[in-house]
Biopython code that builds the backbone (N, CA, C, O; Angstrom):
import numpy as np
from Bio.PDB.StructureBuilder import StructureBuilder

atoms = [
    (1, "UNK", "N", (0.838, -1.188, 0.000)),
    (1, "UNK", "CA", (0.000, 0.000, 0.000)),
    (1, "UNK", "C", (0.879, 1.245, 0.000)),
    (1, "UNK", "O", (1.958, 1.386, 0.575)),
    (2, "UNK", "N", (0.217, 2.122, -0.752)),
    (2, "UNK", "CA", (1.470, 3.226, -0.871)),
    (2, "UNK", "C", (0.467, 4.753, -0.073)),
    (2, "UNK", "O", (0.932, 5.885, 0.055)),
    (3, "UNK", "N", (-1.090, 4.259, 0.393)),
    (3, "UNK", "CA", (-1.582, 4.946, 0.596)),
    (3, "UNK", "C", (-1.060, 6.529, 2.222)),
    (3, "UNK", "O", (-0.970, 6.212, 3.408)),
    (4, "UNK", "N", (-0.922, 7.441, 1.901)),
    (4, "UNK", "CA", (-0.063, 7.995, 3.252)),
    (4, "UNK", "C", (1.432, 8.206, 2.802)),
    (4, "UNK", "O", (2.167, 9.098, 3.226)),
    (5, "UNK", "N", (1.659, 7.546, 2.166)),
    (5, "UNK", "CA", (3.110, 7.708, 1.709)),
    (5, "UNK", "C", (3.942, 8.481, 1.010)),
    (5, "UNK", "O", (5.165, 8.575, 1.107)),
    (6, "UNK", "N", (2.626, 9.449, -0.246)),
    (6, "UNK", "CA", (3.201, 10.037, -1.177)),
    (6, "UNK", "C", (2.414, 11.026, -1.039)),
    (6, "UNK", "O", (1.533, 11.095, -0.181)),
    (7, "UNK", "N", (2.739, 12.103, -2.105)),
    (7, "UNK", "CA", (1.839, 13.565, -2.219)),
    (7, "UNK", "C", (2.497, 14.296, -3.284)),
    (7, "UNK", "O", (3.697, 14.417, -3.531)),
    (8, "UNK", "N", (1.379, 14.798, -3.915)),
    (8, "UNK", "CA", (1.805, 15.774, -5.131)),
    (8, "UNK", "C", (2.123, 16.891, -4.478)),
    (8, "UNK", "O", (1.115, 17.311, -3.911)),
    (9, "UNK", "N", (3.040, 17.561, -4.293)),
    (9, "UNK", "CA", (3.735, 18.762, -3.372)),
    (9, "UNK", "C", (3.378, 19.972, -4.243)),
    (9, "UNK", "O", (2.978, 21.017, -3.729)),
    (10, "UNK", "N", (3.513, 19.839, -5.442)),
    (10, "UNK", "CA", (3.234, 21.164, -6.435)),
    (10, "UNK", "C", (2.981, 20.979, -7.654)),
    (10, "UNK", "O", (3.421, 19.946, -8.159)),
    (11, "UNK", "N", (2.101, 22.038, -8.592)),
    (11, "UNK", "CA", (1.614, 21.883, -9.751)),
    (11, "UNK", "C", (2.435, 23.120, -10.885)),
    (11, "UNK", "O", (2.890, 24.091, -10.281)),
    (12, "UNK", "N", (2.594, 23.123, -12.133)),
    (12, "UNK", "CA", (2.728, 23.667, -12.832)),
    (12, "UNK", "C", (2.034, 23.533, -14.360)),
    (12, "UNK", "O", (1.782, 22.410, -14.795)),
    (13, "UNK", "N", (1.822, 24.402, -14.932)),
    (13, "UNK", "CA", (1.144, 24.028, -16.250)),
    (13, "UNK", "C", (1.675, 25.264, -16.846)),
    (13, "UNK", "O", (2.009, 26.324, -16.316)),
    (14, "UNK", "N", (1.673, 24.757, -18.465)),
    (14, "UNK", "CA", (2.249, 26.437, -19.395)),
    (14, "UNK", "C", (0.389, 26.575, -19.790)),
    (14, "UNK", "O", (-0.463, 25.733, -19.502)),
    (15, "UNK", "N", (0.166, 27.926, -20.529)),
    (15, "UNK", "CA", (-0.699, 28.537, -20.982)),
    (15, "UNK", "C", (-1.318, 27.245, -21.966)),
    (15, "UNK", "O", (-0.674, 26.211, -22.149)),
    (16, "UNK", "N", (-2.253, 27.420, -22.373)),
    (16, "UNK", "CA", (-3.455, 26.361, -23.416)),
    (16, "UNK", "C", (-3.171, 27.128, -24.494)),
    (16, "UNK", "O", (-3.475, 28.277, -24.172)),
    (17, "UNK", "N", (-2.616, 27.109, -25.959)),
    (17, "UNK", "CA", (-2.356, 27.799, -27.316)),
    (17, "UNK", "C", (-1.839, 26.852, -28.537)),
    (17, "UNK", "O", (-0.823, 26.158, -28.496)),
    (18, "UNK", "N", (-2.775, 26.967, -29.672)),
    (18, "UNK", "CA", (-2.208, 26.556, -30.847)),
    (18, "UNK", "C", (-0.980, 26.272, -31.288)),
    (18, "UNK", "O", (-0.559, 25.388, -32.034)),
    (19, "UNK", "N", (-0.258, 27.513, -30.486)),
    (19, "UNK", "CA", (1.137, 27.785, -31.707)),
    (19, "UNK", "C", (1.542, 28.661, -30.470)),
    (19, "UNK", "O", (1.180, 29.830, -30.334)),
    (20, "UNK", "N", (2.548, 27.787, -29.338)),
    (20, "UNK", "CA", (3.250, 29.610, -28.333)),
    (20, "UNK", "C", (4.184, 29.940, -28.996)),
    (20, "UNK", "O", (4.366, 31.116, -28.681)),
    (21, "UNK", "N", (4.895, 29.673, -29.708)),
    (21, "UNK", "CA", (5.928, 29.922, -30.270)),
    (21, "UNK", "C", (7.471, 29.294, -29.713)),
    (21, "UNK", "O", (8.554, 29.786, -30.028)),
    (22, "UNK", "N", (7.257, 27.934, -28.694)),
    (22, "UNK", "CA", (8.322, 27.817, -27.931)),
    (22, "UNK", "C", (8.123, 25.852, -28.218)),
    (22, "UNK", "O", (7.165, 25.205, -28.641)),
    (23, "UNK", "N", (9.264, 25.504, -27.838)),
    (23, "UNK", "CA", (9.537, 23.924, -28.411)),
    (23, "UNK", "C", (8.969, 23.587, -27.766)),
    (23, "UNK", "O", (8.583, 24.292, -26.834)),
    (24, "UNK", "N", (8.625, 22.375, -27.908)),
    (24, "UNK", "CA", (7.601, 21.253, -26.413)),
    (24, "UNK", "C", (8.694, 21.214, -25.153)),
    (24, "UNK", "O", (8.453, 21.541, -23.991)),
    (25, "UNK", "N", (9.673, 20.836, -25.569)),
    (25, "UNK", "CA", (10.831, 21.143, -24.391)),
    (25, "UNK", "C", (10.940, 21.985, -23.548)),
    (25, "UNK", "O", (11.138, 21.904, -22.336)),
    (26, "UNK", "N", (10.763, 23.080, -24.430)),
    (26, "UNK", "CA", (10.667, 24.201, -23.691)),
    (26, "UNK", "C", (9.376, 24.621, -22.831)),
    (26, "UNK", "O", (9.503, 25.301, -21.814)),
    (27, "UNK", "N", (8.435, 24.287, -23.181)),
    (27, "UNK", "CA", (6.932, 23.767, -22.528)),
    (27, "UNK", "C", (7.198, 22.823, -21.701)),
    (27, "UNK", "O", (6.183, 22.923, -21.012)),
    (28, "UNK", "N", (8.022, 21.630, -21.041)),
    (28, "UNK", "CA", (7.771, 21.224, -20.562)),
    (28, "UNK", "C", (8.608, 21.571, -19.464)),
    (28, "UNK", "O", (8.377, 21.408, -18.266)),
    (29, "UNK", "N", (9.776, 22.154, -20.106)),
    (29, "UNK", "CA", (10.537, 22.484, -18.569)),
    (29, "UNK", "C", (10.075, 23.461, -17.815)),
    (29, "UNK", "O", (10.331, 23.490, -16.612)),
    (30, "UNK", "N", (9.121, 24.659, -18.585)),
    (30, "UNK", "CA", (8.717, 25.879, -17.993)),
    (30, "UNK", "C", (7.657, 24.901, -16.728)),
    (30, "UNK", "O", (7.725, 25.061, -15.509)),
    (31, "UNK", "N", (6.606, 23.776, -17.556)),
    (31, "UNK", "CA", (5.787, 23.757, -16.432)),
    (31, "UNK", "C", (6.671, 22.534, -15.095)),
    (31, "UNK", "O", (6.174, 22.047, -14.079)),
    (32, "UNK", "N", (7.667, 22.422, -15.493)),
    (32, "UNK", "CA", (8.334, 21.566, -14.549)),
    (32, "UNK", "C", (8.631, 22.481, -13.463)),
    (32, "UNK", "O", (8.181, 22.658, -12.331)),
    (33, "UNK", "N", (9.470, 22.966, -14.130)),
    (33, "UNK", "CA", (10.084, 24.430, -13.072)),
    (33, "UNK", "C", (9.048, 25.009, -12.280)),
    (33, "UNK", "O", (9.181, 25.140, -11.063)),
    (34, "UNK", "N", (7.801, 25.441, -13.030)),
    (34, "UNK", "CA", (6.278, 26.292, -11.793)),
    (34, "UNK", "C", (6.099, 25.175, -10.888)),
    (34, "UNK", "O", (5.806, 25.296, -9.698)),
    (35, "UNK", "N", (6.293, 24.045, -11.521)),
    (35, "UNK", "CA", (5.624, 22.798, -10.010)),
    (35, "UNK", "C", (7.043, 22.845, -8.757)),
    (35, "UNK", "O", (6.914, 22.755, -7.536)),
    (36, "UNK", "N", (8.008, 22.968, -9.334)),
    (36, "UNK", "CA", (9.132, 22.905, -8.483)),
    (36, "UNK", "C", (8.881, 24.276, -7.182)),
    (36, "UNK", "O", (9.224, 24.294, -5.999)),
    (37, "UNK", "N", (8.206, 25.236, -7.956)),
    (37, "UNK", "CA", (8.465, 26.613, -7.324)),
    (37, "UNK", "C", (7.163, 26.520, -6.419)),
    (37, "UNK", "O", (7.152, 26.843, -5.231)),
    (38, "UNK", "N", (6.149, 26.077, -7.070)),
    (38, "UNK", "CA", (5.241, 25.881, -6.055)),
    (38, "UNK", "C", (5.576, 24.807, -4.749)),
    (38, "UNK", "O", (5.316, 25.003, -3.562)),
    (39, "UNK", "N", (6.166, 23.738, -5.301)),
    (39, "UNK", "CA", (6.913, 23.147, -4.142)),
    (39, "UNK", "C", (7.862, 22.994, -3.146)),
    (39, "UNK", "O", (8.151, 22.107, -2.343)),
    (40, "UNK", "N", (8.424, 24.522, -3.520)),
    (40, "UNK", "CA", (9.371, 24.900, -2.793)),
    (40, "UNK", "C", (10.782, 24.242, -3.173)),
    (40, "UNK", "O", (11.742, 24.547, -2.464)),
    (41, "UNK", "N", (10.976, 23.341, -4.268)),
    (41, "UNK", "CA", (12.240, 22.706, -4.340)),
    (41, "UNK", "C", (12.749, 23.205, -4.959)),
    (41, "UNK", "O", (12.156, 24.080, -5.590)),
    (42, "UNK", "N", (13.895, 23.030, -5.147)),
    (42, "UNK", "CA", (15.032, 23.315, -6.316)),
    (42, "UNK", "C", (15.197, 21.877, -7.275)),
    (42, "UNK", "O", (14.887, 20.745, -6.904)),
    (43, "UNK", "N", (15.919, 22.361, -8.947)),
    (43, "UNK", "CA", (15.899, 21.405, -9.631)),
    (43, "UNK", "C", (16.729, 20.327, -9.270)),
    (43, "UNK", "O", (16.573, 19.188, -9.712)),
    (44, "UNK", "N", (17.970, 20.799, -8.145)),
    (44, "UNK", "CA", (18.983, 19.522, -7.636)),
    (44, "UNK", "C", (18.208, 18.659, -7.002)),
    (44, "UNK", "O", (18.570, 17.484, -6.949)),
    (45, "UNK", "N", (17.183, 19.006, -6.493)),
    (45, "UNK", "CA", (16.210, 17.836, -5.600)),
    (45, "UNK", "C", (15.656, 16.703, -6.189)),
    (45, "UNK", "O", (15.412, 15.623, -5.653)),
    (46, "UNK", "N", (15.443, 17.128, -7.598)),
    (46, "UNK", "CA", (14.498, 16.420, -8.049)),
    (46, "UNK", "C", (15.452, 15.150, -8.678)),
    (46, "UNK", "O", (16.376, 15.446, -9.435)),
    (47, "UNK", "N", (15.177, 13.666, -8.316)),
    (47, "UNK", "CA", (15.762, 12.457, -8.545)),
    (47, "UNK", "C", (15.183, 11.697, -9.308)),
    (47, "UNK", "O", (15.658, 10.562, -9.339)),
    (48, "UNK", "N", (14.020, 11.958, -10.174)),
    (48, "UNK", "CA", (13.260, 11.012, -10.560)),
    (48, "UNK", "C", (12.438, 12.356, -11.772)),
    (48, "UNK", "O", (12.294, 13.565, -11.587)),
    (49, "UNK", "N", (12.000, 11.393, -13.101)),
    (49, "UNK", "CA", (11.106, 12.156, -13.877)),
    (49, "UNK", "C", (10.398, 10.464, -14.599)),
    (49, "UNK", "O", (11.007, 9.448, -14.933)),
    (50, "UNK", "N", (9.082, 10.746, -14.617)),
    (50, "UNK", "CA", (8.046, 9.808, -15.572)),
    (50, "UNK", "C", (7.679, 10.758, -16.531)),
    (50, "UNK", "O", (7.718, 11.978, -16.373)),
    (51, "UNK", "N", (7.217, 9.975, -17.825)),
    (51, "UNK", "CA", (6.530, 10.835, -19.131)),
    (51, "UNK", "C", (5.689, 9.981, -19.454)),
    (51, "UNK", "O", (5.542, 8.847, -18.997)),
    (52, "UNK", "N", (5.106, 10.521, -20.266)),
    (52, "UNK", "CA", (3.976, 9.370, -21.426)),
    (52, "UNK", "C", (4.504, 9.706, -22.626)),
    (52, "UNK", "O", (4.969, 10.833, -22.797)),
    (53, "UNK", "N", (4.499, 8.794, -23.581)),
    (53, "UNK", "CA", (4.984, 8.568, -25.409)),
    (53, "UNK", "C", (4.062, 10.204, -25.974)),
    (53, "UNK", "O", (4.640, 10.992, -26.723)),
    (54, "UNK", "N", (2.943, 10.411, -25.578)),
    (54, "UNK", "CA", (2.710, 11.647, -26.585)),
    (54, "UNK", "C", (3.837, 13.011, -26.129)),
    (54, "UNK", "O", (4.049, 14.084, -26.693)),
    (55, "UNK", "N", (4.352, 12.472, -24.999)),
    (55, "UNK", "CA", (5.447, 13.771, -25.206)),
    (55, "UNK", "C", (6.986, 13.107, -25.926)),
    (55, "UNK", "O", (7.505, 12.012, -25.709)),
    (56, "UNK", "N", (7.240, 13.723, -26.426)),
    (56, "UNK", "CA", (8.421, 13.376, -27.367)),
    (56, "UNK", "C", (10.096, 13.970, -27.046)),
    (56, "UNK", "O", (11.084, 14.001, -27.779)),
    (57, "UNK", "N", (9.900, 14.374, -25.716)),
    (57, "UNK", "CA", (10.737, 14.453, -25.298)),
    (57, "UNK", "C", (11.533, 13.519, -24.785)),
    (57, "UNK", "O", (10.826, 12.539, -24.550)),
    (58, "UNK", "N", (13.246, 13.205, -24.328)),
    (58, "UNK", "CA", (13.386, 12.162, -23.989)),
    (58, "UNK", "C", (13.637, 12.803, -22.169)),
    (58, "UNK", "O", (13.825, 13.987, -21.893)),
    (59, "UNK", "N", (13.569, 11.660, -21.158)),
    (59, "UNK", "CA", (13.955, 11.887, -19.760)),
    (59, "UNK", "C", (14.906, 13.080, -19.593)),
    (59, "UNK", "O", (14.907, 14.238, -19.176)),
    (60, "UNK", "N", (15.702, 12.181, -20.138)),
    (60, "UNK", "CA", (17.102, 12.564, -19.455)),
    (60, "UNK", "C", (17.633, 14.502, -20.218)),
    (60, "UNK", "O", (18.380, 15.395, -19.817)),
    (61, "UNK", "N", (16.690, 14.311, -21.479)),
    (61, "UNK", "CA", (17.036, 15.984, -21.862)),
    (61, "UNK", "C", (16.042, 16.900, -21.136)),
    (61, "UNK", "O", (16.388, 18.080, -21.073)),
    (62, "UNK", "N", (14.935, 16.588, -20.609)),
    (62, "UNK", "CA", (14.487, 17.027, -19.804)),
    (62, "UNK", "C", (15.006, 17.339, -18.518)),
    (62, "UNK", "O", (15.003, 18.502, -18.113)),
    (63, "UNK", "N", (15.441, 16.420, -17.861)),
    (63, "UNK", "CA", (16.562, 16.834, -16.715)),
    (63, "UNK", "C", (17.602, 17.745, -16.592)),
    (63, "UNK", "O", (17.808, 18.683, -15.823)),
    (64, "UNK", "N", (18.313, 17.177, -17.680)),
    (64, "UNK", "CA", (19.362, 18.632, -18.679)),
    (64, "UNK", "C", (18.699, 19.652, -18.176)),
    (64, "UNK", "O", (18.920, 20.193, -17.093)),
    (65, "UNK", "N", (17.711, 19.981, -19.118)),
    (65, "UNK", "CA", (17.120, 21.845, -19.742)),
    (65, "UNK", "C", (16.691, 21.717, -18.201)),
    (65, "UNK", "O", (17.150, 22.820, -17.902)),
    (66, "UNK", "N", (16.193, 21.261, -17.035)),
    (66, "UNK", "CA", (15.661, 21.594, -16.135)),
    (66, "UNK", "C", (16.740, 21.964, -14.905)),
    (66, "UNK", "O", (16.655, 22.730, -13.946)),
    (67, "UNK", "N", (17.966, 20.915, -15.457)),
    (67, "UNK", "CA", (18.775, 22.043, -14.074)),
    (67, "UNK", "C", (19.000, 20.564, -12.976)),
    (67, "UNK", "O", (19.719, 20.486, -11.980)),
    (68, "UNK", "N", (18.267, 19.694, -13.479)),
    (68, "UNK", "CA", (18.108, 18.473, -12.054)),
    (68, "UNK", "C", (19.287, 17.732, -11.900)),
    (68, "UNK", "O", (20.239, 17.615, -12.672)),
    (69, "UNK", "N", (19.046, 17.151, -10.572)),
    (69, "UNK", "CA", (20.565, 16.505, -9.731)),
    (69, "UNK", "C", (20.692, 15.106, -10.472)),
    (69, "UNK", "O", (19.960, 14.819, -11.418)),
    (70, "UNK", "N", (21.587, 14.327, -10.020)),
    (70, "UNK", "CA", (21.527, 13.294, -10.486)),
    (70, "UNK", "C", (19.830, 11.957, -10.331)),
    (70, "UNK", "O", (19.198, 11.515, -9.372)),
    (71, "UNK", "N", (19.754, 11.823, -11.521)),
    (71, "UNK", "CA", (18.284, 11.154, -11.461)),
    (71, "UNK", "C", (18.627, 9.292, -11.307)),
    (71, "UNK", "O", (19.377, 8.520, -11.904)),
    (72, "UNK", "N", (17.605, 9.144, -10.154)),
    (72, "UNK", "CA", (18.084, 7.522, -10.031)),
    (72, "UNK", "C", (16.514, 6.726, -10.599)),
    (72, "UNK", "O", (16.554, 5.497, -10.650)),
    (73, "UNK", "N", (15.597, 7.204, -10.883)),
    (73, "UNK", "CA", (14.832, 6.956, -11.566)),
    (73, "UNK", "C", (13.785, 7.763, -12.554)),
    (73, "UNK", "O", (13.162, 8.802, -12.335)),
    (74, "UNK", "N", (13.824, 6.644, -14.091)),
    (74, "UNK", "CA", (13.312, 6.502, -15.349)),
    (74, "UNK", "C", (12.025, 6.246, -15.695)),
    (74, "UNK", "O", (11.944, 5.034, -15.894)),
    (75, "UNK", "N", (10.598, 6.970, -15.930)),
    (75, "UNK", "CA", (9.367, 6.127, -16.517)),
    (75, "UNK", "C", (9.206, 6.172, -17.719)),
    (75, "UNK", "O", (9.900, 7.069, -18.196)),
    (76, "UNK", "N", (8.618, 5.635, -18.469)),
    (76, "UNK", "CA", (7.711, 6.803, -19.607)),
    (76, "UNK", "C", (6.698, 4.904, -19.851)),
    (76, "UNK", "O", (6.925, 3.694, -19.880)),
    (77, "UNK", "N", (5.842, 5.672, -19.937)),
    (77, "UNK", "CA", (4.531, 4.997, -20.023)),
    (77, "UNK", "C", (4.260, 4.864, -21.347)),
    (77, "UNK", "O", (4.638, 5.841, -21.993)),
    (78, "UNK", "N", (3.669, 3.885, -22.074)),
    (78, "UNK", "CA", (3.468, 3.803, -23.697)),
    (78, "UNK", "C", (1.820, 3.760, -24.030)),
    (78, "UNK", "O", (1.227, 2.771, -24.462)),
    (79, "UNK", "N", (1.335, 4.819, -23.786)),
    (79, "UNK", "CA", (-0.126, 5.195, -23.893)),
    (79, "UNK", "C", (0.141, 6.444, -24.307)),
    (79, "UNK", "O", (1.175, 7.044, -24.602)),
    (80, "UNK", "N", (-1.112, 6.742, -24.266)),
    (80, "UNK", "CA", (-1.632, 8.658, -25.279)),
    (80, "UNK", "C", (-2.018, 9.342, -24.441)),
    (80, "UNK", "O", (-1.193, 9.482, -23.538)),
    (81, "UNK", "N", (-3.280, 10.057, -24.257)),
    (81, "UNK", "CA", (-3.362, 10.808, -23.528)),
    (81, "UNK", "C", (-4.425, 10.618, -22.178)),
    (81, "UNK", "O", (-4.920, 11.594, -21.614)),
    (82, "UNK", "N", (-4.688, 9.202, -21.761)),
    (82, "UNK", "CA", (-4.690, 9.062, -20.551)),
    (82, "UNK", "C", (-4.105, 8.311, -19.402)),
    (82, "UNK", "O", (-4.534, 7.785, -18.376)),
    (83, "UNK", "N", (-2.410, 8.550, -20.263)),
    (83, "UNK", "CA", (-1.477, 7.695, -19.576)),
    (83, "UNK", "C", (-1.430, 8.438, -18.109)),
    (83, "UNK", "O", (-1.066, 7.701, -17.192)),
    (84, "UNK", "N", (-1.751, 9.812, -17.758)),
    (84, "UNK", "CA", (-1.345, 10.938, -17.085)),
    (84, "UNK", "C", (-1.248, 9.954, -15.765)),
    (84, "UNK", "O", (-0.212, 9.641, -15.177)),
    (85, "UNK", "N", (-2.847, 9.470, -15.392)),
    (85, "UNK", "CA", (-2.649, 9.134, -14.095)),
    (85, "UNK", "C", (-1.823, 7.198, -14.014)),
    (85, "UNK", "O", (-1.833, 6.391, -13.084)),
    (86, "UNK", "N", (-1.341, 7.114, -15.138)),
    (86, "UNK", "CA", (-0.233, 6.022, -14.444)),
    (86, "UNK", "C", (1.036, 6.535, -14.490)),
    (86, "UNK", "O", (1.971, 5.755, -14.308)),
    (87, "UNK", "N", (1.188, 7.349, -14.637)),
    (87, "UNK", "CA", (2.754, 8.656, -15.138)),
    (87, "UNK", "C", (2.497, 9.086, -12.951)),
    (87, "UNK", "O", (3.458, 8.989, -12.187)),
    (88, "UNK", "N", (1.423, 9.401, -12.580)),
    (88, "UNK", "CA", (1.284, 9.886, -11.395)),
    (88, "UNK", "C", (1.528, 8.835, -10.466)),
    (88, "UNK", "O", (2.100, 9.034, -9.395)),
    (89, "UNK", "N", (0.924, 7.219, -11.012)),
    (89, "UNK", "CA", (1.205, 6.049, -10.267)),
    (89, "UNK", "C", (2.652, 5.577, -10.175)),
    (89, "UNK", "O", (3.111, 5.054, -9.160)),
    (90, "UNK", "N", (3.287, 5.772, -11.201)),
    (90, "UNK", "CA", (4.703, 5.436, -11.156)),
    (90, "UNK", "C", (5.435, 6.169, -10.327)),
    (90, "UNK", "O", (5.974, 5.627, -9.363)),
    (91, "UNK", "N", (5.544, 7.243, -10.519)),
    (91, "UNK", "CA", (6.277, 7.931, -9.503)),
    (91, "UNK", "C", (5.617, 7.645, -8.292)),
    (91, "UNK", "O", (6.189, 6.818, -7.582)),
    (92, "UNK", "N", (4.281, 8.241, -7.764)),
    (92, "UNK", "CA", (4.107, 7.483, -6.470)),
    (92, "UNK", "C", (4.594, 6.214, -5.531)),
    (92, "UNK", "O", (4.947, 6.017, -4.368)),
    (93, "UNK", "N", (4.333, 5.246, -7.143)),
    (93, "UNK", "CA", (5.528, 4.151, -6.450)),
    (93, "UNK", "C", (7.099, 4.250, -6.090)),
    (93, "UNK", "O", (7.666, 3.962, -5.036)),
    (94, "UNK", "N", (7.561, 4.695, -7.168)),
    (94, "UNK", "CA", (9.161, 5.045, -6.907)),
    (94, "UNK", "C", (9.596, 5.840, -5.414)),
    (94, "UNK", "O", (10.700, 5.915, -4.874)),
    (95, "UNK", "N", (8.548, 6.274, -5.082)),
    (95, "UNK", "CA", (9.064, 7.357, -4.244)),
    (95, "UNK", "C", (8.920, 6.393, -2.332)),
    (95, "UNK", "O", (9.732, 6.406, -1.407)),
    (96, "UNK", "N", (6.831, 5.336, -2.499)),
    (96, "UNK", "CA", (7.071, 4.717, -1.731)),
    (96, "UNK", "C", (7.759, 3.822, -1.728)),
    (96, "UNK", "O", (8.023, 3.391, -0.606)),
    (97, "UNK", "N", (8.309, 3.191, -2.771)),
    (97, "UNK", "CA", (9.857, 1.871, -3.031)),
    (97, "UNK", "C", (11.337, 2.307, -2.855)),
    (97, "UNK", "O", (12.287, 1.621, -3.233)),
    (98, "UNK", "N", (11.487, 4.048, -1.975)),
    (98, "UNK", "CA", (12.773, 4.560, -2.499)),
    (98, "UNK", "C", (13.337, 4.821, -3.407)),
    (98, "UNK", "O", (14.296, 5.574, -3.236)),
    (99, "UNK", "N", (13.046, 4.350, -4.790)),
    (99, "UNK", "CA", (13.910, 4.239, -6.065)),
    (99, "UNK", "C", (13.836, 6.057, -6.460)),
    (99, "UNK", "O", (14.399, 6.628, -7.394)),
    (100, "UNK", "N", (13.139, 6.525, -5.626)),
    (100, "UNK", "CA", (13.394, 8.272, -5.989)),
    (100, "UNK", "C", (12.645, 9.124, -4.249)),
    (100, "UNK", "O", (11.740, 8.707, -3.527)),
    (101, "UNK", "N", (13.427, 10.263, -4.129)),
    (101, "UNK", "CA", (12.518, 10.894, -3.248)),
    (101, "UNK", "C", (11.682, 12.238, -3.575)),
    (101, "UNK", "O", (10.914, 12.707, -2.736)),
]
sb = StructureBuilder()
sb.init_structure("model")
sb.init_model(0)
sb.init_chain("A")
sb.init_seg("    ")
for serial, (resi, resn, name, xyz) in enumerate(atoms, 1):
    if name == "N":
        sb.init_residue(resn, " ", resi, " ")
    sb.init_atom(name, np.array(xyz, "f"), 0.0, 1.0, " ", f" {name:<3s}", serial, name[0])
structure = sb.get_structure()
């Protein structure tokens, strides 16, 4: 049971638009970074990143552009767009299994 164990600490999201004019990368680190800030962390904290296949980014360049410490755990989920809440389950697990804090 992982129930008690975990918690989404902070949220970030970029703006809803056709065309911002900025790479998905760059979309994804902006809303990485607002969840970090709402959570009070810094990017060295962060040990762990999950994705789903419709983002086309890979992990580890995400970590890059974001600034993060060394990462001891990897997800990415192979679904579309309602992989979100097993992208939320994975990490939940990692975090109650140790494999990330």
């Amino acid at each position: 049971m992982i129930a008690g164990r975990t918690a989404i600490v902070g949220i970030g999201a970029t703006e809803f638009s056709k065309e911002s004019g900025r790479s998905e990368m760059r979309l994804a680190v902006e809303a990485a970074s607002m969840a970090l800030v709402d959570a009070g962390l810094s990017p060295k904290e962060v040990d762990g990143l999950a994705t789903f296949t419709m983002d086309s980014n890979e992990e580890i360049e995400v970590a890059r552009n974001l600034g993060a410490g060394d990462l001891t755990f990897f997800s990415r989920i192979h679904y579309g767009g309602g992989a979100a809440c097993g992208v939320v389950h994975q990490a939940a697990m990692a975090v109650a299994t140790g494999e990330a804090t």
